[in-house]
C-alpha positions as CSV (number, residue, x, y, z in Angstrom):
1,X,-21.0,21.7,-37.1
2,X,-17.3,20.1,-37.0
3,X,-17.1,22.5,-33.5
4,X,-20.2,20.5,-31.7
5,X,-18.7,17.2,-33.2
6,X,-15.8,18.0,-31.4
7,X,-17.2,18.8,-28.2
8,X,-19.5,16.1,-28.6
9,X,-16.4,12.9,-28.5
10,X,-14.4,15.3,-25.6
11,X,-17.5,15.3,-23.6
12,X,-18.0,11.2,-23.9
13,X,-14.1,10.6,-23.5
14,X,-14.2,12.7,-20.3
15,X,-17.5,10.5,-19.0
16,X,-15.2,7.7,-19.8
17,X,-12.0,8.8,-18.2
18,X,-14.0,10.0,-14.8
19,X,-16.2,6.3,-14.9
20,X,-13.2,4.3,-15.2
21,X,-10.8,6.4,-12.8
22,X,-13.4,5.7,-9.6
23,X,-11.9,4.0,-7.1
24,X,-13.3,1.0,-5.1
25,X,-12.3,-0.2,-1.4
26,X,-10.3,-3.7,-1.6
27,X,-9.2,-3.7,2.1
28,X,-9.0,-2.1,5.6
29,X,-5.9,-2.3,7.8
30,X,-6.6,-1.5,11.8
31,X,-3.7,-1.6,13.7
32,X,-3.9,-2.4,17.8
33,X,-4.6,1.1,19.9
34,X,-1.1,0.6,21.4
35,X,1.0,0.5,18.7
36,X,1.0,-1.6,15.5
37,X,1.8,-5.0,17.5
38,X,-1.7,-6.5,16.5
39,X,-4.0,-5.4,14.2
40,X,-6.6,-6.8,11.4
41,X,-6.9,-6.7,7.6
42,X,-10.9,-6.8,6.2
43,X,-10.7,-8.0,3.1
44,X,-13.3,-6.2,0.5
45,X,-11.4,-7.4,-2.7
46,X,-13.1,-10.1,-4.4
47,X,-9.3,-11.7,-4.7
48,X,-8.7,-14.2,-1.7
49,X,-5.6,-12.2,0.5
50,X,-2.7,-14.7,0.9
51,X,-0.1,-12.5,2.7
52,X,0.3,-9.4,5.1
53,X,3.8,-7.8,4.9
54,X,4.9,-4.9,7.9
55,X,7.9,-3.0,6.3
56,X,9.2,-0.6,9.5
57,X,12.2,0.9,7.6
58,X,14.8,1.1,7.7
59,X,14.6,5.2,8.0
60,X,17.6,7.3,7.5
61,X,18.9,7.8,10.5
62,X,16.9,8.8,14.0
63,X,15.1,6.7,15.8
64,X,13.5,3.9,13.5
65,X,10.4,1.2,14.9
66,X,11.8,-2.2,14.5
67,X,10.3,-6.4,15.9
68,X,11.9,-7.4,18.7
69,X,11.9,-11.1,18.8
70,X,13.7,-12.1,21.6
71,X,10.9,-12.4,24.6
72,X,7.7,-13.9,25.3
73,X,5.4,-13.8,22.4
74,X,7.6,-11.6,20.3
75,X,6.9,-13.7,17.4
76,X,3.0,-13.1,17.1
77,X,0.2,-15.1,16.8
78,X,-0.1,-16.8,14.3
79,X,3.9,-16.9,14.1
80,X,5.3,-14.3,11.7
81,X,8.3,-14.9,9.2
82,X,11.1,-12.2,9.6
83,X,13.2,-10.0,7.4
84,X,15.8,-7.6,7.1
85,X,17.8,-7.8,10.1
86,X,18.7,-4.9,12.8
87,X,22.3,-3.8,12.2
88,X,24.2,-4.3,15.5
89,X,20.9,-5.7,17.2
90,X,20.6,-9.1,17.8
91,X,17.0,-10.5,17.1
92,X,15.4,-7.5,16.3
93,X,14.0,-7.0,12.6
94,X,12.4,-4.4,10.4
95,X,9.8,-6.8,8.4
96,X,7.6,-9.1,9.6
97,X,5.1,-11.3,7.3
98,X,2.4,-13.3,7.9
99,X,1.9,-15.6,4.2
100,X,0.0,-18.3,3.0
101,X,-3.3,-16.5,4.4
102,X,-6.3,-17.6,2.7
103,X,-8.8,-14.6,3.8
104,X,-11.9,-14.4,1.5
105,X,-13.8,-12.0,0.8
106,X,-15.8,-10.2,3.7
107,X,-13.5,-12.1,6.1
108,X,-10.6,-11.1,8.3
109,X,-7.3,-11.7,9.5
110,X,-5.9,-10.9,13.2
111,X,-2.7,-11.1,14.7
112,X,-0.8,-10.0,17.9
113,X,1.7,-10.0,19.9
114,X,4.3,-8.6,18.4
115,X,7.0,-6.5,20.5
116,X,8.0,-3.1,19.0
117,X,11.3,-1.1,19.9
118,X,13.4,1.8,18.1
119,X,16.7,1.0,16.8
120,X,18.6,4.4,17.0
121,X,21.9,3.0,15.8
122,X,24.0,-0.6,16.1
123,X,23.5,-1.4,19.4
124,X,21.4,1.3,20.7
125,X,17.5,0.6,21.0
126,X,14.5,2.8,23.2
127,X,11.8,1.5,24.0
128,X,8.7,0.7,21.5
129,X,6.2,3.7,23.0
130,X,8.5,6.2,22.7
131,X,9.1,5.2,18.7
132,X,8.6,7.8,16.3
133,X,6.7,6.7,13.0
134,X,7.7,8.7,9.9
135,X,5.4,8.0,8.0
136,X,7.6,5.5,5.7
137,X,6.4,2.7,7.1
138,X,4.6,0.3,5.2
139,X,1.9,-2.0,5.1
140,X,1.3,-4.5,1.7
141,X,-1.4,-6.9,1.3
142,X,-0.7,-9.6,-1.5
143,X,-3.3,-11.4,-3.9
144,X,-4.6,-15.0,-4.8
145,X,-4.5,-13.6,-8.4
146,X,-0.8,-11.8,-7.8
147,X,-1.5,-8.7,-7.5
148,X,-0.4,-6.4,-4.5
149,X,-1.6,-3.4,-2.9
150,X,0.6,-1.0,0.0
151,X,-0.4,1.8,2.5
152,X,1.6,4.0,4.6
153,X,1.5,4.6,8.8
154,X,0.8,7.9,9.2
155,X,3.9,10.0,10.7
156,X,3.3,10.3,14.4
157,X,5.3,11.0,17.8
158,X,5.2,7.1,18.4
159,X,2.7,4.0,17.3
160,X,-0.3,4.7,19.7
161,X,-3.6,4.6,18.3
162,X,-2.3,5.2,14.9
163,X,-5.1,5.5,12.3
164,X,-6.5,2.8,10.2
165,X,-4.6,2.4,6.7
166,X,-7.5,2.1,3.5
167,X,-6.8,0.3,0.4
168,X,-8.5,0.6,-3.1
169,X,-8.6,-0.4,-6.6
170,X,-5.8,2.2,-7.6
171,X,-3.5,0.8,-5.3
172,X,-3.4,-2.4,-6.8
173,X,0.1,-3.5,-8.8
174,X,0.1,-6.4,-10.9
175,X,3.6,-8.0,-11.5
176,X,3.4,-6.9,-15.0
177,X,2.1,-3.1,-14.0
178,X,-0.6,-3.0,-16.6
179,X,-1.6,0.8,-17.1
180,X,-4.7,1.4,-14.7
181,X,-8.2,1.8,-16.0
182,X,-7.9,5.6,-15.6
183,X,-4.7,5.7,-17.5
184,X,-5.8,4.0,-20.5
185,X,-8.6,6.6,-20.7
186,X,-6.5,9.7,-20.7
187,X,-3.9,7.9,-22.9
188,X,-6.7,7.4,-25.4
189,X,-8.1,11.4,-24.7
190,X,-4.8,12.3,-25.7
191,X,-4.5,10.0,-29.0
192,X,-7.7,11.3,-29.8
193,X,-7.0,14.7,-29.3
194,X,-4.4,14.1,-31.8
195,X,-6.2,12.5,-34.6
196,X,-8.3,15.3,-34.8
197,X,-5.3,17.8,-34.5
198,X,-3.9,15.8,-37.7
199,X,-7.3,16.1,-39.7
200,X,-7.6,19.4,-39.4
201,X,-3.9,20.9,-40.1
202,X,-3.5,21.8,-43.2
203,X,-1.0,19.6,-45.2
204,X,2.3,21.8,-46.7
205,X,3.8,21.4,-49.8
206,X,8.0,21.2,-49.6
């Protein structure tokens, strides 16, 4: 009888681990066929997105995709804010963000014109279709409510027609990191598991 009892709260915290651990789409980044100078973000999330952050690298060492911001449109439209300066490379960067968005849900944001190149080393640069992606490049969307969610390119000989980059619930970081749904559950399996453990051993006398 105790057996089935048992069974009976492993099966309902395992309905309630695999219930809370689904995941749900929050956002969809599609980067321009030609490399990741333009691109849109759909935003699924029932937050409002406020900022769009490309992190290039840097990468350690080889040939690293960085903005180049010294011709034409180089700083996109809308205008993007820069970060993390090239060493050795004057007006070339490996972050560019686009912030104070206000993108609701089931709307989009778009940019372009952006001009990609490859820093190899101070000084040295190649140009931006022959730039290797490694796969350590990153995209982050930020919240209205301040939460965060990031997705990496995927490697690829250079930046044309890389895939889109998905986002879901268990991406999300809040600044505080509060455990995830689908960590509480197993955290509570586990204490559980444990209380029962502890009614069942037999106490010892010293």
């Amino acid at each position: 009888m105790e057996g089935r009892k048992f069974r009976r709260i492993l099966a309902i915290a395992a309905f309630l681990f695999s219930s809370s651990a689904t995941a749900v789409p929050i956002a969809t980044y599609d980067p321009d066929m030609f490399l990741p100078q333009g691109g849109t973000v759909l935003n699924s999330h029932a937050q409002t997105l406020v900022g769009l952050i490309i992190d290039l690298g840097p990468d350690a060492g080889g040939d690293t995709p960085i903005w180049d911001t010294n011709n034409g449109q180089a700083l996109g439209n809308p205008v993007g804010v820069f970060s993390n300066p090239v060493p050795g490379v004057a007006g070339s960067f490996f972050t560019v963000s686009f912030l104070g968005l206000s993108v609701a849900t089931g709307q989009a944001f778009s940019y372009s014109g952006l001009d990609l190149d490859g820093f190899v080393s101070p000084g040295v640069v190649n140009a931006g279709d022959s730039t290797p992606f490694s796969g350590s490049e990153t995209v982050t969307l930020r919240f209205a409510d301040g939460t965060s969610a990031s997705g990496n390119f995927a490697a690829a000989a250079n930046g044309i027609n890389l895939p889109d980059i998905l986002f879901d619930s268990d991406s999300l970081v809040a600044a505080g990191r509060v455990p995830e749904p689908g960590s509480m559950a197993m955290l509570g399996l586990g204490l559980l598991g444990l209380g029962l453990f502890r009614r069942r051993a037999p106490l010892t006398q010293a």
